[in-house]
Structure formats: structure tokens, C-alpha cells
C-alpha positions as CSV (number, residue, x, y, z in Angstrom):
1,X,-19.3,97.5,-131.0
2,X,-16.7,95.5,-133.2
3,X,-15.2,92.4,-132.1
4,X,-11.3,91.8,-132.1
5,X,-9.1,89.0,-133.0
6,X,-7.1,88.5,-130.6
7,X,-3.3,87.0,-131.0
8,X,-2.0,84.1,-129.1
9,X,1.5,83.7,-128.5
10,X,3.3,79.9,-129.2
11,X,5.7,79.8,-126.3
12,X,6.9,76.5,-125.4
13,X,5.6,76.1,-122.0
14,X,1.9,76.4,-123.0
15,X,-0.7,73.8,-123.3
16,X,-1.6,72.4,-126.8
17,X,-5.5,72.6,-126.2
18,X,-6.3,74.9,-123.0
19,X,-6.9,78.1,-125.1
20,X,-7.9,76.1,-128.2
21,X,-10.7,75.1,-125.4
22,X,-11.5,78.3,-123.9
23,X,-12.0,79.9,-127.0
24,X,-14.0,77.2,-128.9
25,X,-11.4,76.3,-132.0
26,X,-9.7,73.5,-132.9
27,X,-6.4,72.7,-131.3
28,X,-2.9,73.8,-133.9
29,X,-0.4,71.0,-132.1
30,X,2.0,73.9,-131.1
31,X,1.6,74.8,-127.6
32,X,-0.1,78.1,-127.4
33,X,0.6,80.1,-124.0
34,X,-0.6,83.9,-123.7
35,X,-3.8,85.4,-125.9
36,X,-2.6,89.0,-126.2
37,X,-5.5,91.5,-125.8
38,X,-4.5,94.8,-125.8
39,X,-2.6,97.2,-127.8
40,X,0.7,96.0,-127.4
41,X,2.8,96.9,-130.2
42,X,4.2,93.2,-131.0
43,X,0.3,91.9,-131.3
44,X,-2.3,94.6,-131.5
45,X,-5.6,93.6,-132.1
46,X,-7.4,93.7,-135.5
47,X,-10.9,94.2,-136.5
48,X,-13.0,90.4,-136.5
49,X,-14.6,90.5,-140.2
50,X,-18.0,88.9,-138.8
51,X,-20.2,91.0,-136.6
């Protein structure tokens, strides 16, 4: 099984460290609102390079 990176999307209205948190990286400053995870065409996943 591979493991995907996942996009998340900067909207305004998202928190600056809530998925920073949930996903165990460090916070960017820009508010980060929606983590895309499937194969939408404006953020489809890609491969993770570490298995």
C-alpha cells in the first residue's frame, strides 16, 4: 500500500495550527482550512516518497 500526500487548501477562514496539529507538522502562519483527499482534479493526491 503507498501512502499519499495529501493537499491542504489556505482559505482565509481556517485555523493557523489545527491541521498543522492533527497531522503532526509544524504550523506555515497562513491559515490552512480543508486537506483535500481524493481525486479531485484541482488537488489530486501524489505518491508519499517514504514508505
Amino acid at each position: 500500500m503507498d501512502r499519499l500526500v495529501n493537499t491542504v487548501r489556505p482559505y482565509a477562514w481556517g485555523s493557523t495550527t489545527a491541521i498543522p496539529e492533527l497531522l503532526g507538522t509544524a504550523p506555515t502562519g497562513e491559515p490552512q482550512a480543508e486537506m483535500w483527499m481524493g481525486a479531485h482534479p484541482g488537488a489530486p493526491p501524489a505518491p508519499s516518497a517514504a514508505r
